[in-house]
N, C-alpha and C positions, 0 to 999 in steps of 0.2 A: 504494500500500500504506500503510496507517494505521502508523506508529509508536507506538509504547505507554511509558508514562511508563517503567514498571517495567521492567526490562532480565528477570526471567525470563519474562515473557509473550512476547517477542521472543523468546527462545531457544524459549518452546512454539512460537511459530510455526514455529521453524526444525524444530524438532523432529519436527511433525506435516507438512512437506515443504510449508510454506503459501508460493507465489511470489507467488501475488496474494490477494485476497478475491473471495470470488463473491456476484455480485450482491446479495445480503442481506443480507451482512454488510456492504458498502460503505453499505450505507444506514440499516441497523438501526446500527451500531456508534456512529456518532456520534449520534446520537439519542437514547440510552442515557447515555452519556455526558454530554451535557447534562440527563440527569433527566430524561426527559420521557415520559410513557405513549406508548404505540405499541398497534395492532392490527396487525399481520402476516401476511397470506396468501402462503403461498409453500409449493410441493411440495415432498415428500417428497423427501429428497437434494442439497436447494439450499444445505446447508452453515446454517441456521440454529441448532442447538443452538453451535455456537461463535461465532454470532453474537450470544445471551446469554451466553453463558461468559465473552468474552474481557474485555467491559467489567465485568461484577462481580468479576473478578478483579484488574482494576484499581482498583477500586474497595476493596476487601478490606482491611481496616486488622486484621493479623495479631495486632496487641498489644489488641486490644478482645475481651474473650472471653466474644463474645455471637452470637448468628443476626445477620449481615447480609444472607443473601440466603435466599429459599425457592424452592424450584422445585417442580412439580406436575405430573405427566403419569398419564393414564390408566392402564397396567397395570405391572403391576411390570418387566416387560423392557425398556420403555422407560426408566422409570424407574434400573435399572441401565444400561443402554445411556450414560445422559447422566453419572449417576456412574463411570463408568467412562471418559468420555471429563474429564470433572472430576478425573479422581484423576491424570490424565497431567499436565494443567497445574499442578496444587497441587505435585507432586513436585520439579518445576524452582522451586519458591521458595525463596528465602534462608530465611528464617525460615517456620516451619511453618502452614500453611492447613488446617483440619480440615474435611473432609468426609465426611457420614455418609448412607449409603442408611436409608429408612423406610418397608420394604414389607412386608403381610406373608408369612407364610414364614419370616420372620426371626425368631429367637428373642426374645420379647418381653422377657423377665425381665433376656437379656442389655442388649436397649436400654434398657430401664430405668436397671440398673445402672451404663451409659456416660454418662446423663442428669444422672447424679445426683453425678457429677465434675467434666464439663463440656457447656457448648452447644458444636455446634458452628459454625465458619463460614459453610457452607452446606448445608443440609438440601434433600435431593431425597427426593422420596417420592410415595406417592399419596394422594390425597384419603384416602379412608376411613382410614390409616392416619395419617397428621396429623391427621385429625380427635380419634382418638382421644388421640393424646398429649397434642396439643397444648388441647385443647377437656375433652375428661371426663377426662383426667388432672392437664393444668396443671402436663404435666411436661418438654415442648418450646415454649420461651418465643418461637416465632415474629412474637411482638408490636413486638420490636424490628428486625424486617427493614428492608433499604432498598430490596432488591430484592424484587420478586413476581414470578414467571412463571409463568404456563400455557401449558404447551405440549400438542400437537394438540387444541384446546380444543374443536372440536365433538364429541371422545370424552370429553372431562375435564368437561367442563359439560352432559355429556348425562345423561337420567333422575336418577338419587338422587345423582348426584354434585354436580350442581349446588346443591343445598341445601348440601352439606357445602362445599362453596366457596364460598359467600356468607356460612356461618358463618366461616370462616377470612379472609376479607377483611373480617369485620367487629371483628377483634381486632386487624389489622393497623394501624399509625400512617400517620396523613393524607399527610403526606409521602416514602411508599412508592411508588416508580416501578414501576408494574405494566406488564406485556408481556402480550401473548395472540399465540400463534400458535399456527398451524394452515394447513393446506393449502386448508381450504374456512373459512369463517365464516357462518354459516347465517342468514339473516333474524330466527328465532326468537330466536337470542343477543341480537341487535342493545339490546334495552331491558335484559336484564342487561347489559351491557357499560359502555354509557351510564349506567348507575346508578353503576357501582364506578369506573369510570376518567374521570381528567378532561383534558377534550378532546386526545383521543385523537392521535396522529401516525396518521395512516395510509398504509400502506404495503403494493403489492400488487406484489408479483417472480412474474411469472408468466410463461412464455415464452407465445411466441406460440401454439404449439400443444401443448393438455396433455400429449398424446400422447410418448415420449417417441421419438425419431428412431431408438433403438438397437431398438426391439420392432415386430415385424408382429405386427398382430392377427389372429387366425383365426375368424370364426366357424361354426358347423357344427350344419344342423339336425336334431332328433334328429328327424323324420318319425314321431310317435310310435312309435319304438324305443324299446324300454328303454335308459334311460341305463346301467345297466352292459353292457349291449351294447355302446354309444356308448363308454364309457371303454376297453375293450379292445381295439376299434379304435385309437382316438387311442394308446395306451400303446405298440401294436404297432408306430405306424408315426411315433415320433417318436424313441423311440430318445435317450432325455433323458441327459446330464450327470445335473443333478440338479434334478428339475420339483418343484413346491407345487401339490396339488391343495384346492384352494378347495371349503368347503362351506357350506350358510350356519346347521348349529345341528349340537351335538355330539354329537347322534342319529345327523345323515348322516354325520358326520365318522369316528364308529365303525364305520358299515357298511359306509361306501368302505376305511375302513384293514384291518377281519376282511376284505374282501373280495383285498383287494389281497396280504395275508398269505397268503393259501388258494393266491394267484395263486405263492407263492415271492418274491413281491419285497423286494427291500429297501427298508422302510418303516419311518416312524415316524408317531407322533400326534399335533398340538399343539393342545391347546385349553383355555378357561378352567376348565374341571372338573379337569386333570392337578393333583395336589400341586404346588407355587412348585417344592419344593426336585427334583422328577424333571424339571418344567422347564427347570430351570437347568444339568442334569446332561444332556438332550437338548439343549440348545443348544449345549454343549461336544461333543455327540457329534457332531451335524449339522455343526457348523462345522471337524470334524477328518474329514467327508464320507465318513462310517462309511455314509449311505444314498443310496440312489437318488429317492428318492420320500419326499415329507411329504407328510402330509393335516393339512389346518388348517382353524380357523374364523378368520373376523377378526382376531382376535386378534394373528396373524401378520403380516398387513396393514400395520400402521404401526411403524413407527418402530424395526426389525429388519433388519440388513445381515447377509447371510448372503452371502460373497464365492463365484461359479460359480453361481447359479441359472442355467440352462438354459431353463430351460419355467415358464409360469404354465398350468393346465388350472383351468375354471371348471366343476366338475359342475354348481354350479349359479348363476346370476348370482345377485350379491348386490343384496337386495332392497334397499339405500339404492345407488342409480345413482355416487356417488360414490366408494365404495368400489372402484367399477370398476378408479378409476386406480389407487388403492392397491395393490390386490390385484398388478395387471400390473407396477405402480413396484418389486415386490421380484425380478423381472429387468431385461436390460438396464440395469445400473450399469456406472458406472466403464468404462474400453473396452469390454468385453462389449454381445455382439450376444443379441437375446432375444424370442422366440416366446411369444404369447398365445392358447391355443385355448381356447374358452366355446363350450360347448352351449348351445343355444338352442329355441325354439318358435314355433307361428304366433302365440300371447299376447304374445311377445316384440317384437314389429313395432315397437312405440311407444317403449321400451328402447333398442331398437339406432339407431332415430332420433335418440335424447336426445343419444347417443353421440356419432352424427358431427358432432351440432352442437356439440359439445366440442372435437371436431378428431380424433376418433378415425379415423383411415383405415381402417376394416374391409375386410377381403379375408372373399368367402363362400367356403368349402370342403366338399368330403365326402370320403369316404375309400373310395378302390377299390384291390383288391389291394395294401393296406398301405401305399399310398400317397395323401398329403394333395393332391389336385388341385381346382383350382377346380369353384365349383358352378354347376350349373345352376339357380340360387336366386336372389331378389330384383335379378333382370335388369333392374329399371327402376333399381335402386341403383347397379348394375354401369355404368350408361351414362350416367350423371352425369358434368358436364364439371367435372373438378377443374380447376382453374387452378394451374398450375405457380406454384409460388413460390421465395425465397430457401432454408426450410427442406427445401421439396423435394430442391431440388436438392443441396443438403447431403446429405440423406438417401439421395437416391442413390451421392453419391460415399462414404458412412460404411457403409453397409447392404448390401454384395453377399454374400446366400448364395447358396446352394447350392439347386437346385430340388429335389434327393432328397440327404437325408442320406449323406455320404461315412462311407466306412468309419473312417478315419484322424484323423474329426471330434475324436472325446471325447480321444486321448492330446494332439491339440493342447490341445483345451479343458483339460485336467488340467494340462497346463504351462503356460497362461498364469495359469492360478489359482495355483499354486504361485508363480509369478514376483511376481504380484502381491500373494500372502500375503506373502513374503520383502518384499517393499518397505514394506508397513505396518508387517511384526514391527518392522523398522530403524527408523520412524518412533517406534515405543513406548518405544524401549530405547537 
């Protein structure tokens, strides 16, 4: 375990229930620390956003009141997600660390008015919305950072955002120790990255199998059936805690949620068209487990801990193959056990192939009498000789369900969420 100069970082540690570091922070933390740029591949839940937190909070010279560190993440949930876990560790300091979100949704006139008092210590926000302060207003002095981070960068430096963060790293001072992580880092970044960062640490925390041990995957062919045919099947016979049904544009995302509404169920909607501010007010709902079922676009996908997910359903697979993991990584956390079912097509053949050469262990299924039973489908897939390995067999002994849903299933499920809410509230407070 890394000791930290500052004695309230130590007590965050204590705080947040830290016995050891996982794997990325072990690596990342002193690398940082010595200044030094980094590229960082590593999934979703490896413990990364405190893997930059902890060192620029050591780093944090409270009497200088100016931006020391900037952070940048694709949509504003994540964005709060990381302020949020930043405003736990600022709290335990002697002397005050100011931390300010810059997303929008946010009252602008209000940040303004805060602007124009003080900088703060560390500013998390999104591209577009530092861009504008900081860039056509020239009114968040981001220029003096020591720290840079982009985090899940192949959403942060995808399409128009990457412009605005090439503007923003070109205001930034030479001796700025920039970070990039993300789960994937995509070929295409590779010559921006090489532009702005100089020779790079790199560093890849990746288990052995993307897949994670705690989730079966399901897949299930819709035989061109109508896929809402296909989802009332899977709905009937899985009997979710609480599932995320995956769509891939927020056309489909509203016709599966009207559709699901008509059904009686308890549902909600989350996608980039919702207002920030009924966002923010649906994530407090969800996370107080007011629904059954959320319909989502990607958006949801990264960088969103929502404790009891149940089931991922895929209405539709998402058309960038890597999102796969994502989508599936918002079950199976923390002990929890977690089911992935995705419709699929004979189109799809090349897809599910891409899959298992990721490590995805697909199980085919269909559904008879409301029950999910294997298929009679891609039989030459089926008889493939896996080789038993170490995480296997892990995964055996961590992984026994149940072949048909128990009655008795959800009020366990409801108390270990509960168990495990009550252990994080004590970690915050």
């Amino acid at each position: 375990m890394i000791e930290f100069k500052k004695p309230f970082i130590n007590r965050a540690l204590e705080r947040l229930g830290f016995t050891e570091l996982t794997d990325v922070q072990e690596k990342v933390i002193p690398v940082l620390q010595d200044r030094k740029d980094i590229i960082a591949e590593a999934n979703t839940g490896s413990g990364k956003t405190h893997a930059f937190l902890l060192p620029i909070f050591e780093a944090i010279d409270p009497d200088l009141k100016q931006i020391q560190a900037l952070i940048l993440a694709p949509t504003r949930e994540l964005a709060n997600q990381i302020y949020n876990f930043a405003t736990v560790i600022s709290g335990l300091s002697e002397k005050p660390i100011n931390v300010d979100l810059f997303v929008g949704g946010i009252d602008r006139q209000d940040i303004i008015t805060r602007l124009e008092s003080r900088m703060p210590h560390i500013a998390i926000g999104t591209p577009g919305r530092i861009t504008d302060l900081a860039i056509k207003e020239n009114l968040l002095k981001v220029y003096t950072a020591n720290f840079l981070i982009i985090d899940e960068a192949d959403m942060t430096l995808d399409g128009n955002f990457i412009e605005e963060v090439a503007n923003i790293l070109s205001i930034i001072q030479d001796n700025c120790v920039k970070a990039v992580f993300s789960a994937t880092i995509p070929e295409s970044l590779r010559p921006f990255l090489k532009k702005y960062l100089k020779n790079p640490i790199m560093i890849d925390v990746h288990p052995q199998d993307v897949s994670s041990l705690n989730i079966e995957h399901y897949f299930i062919k819709t035989r061109e059936t109508d896929k809402f045919v296909m989802l009332k099947k899977i709905v009937e016979a899985i009997n979710p805690y609480l599932a995320v049904i995956f769509c891939n544009t927020k056309e489909s995302a509203e016709s599966v949620f009207e559709w699901m509404k008509d059904r009686k169920a308890k549902v909600t909607l989350v996608h980039g068209g919702i207002d920030y501010r009924k966002r923010r007010q649906l994530m407090k709902r969800i996370n107080s487990l007011e629904f059954q079922y959320i319909v989502a676009t990607d958006i949801f996908a990264r960088g969103i801990d929502v404790i009891g997910i149940s089931h991922i359903i895929n209405f539709e697979l998402p058309k960038n193959m890597e999102f796969y993991i994502h989508r599936t990584g918002r079950t199976g956390r923390i002990d929890f056990t977690g089911i992935a079912v995705s419709l699929y097509e004979f189109a799809d053949n090349s897809y599910l192939d891409y899959l298992e050469k990721k490590g995805i262990r697909a199980v085919y299924k269909e559904i008879r009498d409301n029950q999910i039973i294997d298929a009679r489908v891609r039989k030459s897939r089926e008889k493939r000789d896996w080789k038993e390995n170490d995480l296997d067999r892990q995964a055996k002994s961590k992984v026994r369900k149940p072949k048909q849903v128990k009655p008795g299933y959800k009020k366990k499920y409801k108390e270990e969420v509960a168990k495990v809410r009550k252990q994080l509230a004590r970690k915050k407070h």
